[in-house]
PASE-820713 format. One record per residue: residue number from 1; x, y, z of N, C-alpha, C in turn; residue in three letters. Coordinates in steps of 0.2 Angstrom, whole numbers, plus 5000, padded with zeros to 4 digits. Each point is the difference from the previous one (the first is absolute). Layout:
<sites>
(NUM (X Y Z) (X Y Z) (X Y Z) "ala")
...
</sites>
This chain:
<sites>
(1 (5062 5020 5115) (5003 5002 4994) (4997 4996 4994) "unk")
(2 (4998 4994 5001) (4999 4997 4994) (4990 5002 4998) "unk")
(3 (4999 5001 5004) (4992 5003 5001) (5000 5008 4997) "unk")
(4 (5003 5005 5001) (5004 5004 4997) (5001 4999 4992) "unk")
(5 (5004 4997 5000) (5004 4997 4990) (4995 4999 4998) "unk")
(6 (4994 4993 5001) (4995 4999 4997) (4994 5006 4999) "unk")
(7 (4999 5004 5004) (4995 5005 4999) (5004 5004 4995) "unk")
(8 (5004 5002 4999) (5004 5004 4994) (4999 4996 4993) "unk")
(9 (4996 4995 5000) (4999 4997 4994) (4997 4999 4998) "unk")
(10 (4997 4998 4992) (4995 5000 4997) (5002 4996 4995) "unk")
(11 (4992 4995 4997) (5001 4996 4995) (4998 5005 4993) "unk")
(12 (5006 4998 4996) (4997 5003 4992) (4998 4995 4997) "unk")
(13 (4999 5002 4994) (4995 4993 4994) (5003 5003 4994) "unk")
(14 (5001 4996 4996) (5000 5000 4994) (4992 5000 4995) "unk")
(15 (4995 4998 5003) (4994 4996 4999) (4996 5004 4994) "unk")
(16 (5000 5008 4999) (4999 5004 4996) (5003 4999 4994) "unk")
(17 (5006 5000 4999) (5007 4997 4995) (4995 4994 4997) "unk")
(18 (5002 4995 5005) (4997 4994 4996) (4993 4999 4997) "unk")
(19 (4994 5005 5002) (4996 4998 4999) (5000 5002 4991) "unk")
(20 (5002 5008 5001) (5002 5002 4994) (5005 4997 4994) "unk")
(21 (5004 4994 5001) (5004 4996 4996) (4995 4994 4999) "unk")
(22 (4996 5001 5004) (4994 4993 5000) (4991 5004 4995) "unk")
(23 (5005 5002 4993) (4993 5002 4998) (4996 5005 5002) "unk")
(24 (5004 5005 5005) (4996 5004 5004) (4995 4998 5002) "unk")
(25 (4999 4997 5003) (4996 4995 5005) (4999 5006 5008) "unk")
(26 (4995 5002 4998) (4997 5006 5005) (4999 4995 5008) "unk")
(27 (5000 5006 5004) (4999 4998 5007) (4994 4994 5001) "unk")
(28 (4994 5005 4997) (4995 4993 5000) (5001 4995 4997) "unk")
(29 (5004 4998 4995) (5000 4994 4998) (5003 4994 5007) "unk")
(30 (5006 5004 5001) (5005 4998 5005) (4994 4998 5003) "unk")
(31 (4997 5002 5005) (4998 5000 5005) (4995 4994 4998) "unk")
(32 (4995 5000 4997) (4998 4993 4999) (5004 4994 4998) "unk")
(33 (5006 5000 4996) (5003 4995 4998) (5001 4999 5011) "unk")
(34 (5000 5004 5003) (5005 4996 5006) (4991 5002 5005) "unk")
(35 (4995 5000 4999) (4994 4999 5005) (5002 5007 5005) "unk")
(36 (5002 5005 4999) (5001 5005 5005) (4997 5006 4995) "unk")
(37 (5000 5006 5003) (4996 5006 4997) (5006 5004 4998) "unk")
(38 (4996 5004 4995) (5005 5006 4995) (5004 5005 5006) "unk")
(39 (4996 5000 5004) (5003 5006 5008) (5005 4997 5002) "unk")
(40 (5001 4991 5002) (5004 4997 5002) (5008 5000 4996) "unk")
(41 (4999 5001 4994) (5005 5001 4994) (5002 5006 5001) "unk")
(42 (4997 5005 4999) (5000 5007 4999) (5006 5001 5007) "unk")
(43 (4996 4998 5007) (5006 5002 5006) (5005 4996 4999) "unk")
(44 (5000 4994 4998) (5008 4997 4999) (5004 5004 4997) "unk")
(45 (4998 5001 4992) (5004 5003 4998) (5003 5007 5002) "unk")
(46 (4994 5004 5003) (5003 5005 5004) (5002 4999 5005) "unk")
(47 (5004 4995 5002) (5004 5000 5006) (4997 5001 5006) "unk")
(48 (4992 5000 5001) (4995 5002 5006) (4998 4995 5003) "unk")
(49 (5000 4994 4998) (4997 4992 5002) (5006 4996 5000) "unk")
(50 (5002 4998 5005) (5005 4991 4999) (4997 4994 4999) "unk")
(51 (5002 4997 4993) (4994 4994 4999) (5001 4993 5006) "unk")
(52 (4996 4997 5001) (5002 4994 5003) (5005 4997 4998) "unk")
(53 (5001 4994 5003) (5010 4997 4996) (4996 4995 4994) "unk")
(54 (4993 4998 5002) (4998 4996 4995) (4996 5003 4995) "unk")
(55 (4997 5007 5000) (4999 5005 4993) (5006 5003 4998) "unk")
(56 (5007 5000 5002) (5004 5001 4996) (5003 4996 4996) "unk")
(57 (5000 4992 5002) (5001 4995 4997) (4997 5001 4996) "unk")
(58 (4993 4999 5000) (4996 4998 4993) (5000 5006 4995) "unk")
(59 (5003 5008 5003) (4999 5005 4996) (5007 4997 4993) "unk")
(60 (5006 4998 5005) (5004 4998 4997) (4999 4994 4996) "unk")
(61 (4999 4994 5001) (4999 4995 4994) (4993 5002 4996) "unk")
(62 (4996 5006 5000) (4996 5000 4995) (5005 5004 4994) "unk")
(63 (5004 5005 5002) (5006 5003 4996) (5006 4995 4997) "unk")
(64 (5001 4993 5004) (5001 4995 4999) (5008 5001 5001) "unk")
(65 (5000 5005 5006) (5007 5001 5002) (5001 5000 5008) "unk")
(66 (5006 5000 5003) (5001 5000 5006) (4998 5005 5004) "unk")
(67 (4999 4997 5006) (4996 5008 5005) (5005 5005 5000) "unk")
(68 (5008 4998 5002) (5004 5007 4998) (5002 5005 4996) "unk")
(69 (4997 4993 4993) (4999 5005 4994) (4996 5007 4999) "unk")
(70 (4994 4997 5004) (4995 5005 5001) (4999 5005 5006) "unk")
(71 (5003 4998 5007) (5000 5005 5004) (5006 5000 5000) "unk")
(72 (5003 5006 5007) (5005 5001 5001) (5000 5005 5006) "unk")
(73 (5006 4999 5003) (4998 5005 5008) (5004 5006 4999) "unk")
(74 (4996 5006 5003) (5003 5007 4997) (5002 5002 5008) "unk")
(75 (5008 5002 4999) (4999 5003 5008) (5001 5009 4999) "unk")
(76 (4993 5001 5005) (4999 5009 4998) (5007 5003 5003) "unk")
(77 (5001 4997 5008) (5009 5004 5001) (5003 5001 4994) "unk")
(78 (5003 4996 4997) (5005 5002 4992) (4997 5001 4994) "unk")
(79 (4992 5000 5002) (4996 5001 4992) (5004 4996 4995) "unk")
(80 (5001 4993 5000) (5003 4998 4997) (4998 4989 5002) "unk")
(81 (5000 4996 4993) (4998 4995 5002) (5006 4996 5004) "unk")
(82 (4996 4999 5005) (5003 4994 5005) (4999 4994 4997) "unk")
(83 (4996 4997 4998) (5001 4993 4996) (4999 5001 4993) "unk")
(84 (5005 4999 4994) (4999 5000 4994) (4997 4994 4998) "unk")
(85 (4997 5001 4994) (4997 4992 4997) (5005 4996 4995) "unk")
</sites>
């Protein structure tokens, strides 16, 4: 069952948002401020790549917020956020 619940889920990002509040600070920039590629940002934010727990950390303290702030877990069963930030 719990193998099950977990696969109904997905992590979302805020990361778009922020970068945009952040001077519009394009994907590339992101992605050199954190040493990873424009493609690695790009699938983040599209919900197609899960970052490591330590390139989320640092996606987060470069926005200078909390990882929750930033991600968040979507459950597709209810189309609706399972963890709020």
């Amino acid at each position: 069952m719990l193998l099950y619940t977990l696969h109904k889920m997905k992590l979302g990002n805020n990361i778009r948002r922020l970068r945009f509040e952040n001077d519009e600070m394009s994907q590339e920039e992101l992605a050199a401020a954190l040493g990873v590629t424009r493609q690695t940002i790009h699938s983040i934010e599209k919900e197609k790549f899960i970052p490591s727990a330590l390139l989320a950390m640092q996606i987060a303290r470069h926005f200078g917020r909390r990882v929750e702030e930033v991600f968040n877990i979507i459950d597709e069963s209810s189309n609706e956020q399972a963890v709020k930030p």
